[in-house]
TORMI-432176 format. One line per field, with one value per residue (C-alpha): x, y, z; residue in one letter. Coordinates in pm, 1 decimal, m for minus. Example, Ala and Ser with C-alpha at 12.3 -4.5 7.8 and 13.67 -1.06 7.14 Angstrom:
BEGIN
u: 1230.0:1367.0
v: m450.0:m106.0
w: 780.0:714.0
resn: a:s
***
This chain:
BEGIN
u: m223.2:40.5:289.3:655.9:866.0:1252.7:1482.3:1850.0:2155.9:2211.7:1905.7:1624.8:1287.5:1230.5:863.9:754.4:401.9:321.2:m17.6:m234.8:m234.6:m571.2:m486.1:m170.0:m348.1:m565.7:m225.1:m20.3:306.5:329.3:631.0:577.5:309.4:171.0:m255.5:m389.0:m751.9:m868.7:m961.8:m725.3:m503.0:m388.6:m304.4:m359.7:m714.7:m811.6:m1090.2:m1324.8:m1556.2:m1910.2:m2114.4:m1913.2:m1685.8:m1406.2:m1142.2:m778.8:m490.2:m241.5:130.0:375.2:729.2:653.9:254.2:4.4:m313.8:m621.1:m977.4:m1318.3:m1554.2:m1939.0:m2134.6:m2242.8:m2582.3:m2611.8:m2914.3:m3248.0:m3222.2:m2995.1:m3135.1:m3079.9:m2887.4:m3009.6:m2818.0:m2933.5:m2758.8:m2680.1
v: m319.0:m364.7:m628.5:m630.3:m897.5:m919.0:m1183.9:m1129.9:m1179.1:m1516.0:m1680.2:m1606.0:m1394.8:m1062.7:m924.2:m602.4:m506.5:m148.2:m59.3:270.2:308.6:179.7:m158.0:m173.1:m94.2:m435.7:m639.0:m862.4:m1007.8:m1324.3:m1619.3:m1781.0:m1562.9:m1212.5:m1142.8:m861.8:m770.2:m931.4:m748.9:m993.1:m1308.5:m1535.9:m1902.0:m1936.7:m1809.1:m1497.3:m1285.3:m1052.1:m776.3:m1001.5:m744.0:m674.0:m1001.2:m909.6:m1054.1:m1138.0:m1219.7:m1444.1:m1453.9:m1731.7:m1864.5:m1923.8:m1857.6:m1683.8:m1723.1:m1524.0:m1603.3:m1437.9:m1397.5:m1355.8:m1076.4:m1294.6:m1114.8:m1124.2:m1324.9:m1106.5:m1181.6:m1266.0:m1484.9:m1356.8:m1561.7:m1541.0:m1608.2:m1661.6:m1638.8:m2005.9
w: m2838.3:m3065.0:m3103.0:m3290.4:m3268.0:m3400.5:m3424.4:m3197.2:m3336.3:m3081.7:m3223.1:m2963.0:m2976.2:m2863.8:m2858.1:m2782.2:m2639.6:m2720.1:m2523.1:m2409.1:m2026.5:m2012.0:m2188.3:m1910.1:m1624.2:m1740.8:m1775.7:m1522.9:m1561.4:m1370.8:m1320.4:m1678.9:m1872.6:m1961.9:m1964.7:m2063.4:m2102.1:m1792.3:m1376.5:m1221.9:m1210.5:m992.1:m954.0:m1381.7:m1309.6:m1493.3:m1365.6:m1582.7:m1534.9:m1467.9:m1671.7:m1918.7:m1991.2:m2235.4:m2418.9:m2359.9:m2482.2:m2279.7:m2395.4:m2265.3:m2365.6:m2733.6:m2795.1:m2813.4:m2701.0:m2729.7:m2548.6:m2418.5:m2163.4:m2225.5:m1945.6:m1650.6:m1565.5:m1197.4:m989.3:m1001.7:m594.7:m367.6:m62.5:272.4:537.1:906.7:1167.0:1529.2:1856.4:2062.4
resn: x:x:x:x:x:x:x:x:x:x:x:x:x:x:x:x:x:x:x:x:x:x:x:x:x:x:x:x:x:x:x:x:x:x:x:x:x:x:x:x:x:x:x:x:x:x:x:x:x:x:x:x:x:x:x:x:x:x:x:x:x:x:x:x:x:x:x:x:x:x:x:x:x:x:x:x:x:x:x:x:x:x:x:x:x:x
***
């Protein structure tokens, strides 16, 4: 991803986010920020691939932020649950 950012004539901040469709199809706009790199957000909860973790990058008014998820290797087994009938 690649980021420009220019100064407007009125004194505010416009930055640009030039990405690959990949990189896009990994971003989500929401009411006050921008993530990209991560499965899925919602509620300021990001969610990441478990076996792969990744990285992103989380953009709100004014900053920048960038952060990473190790792999999360899943349980060897998962126990069974048994129900019976009352």
């Amino acid at each position: 991803m690649e980021e420009y950012q220019f100064s407007l004539k009125d004194g505010k901040t416009l930055k640009l986010l030039i990405m690959n469709d990949a990189q896009a199809d990994n971003t989500w706009i929401t009411d006050n920020m921008i993530v990209s790199g991560v499965h899925f957000v919602e509620d300021n909860t990001v969610e990441f691939p478990y076996a792969t973790g990744g990285q992103a990058i989380v953009y709100t008014a004014g900053n920048r932020q960038e952060f990473s998820q190790q792999p999360v290797a899943a349980p060897s087994a998962i126990p069974m649950i048994f129900t019976t009938s009352l």
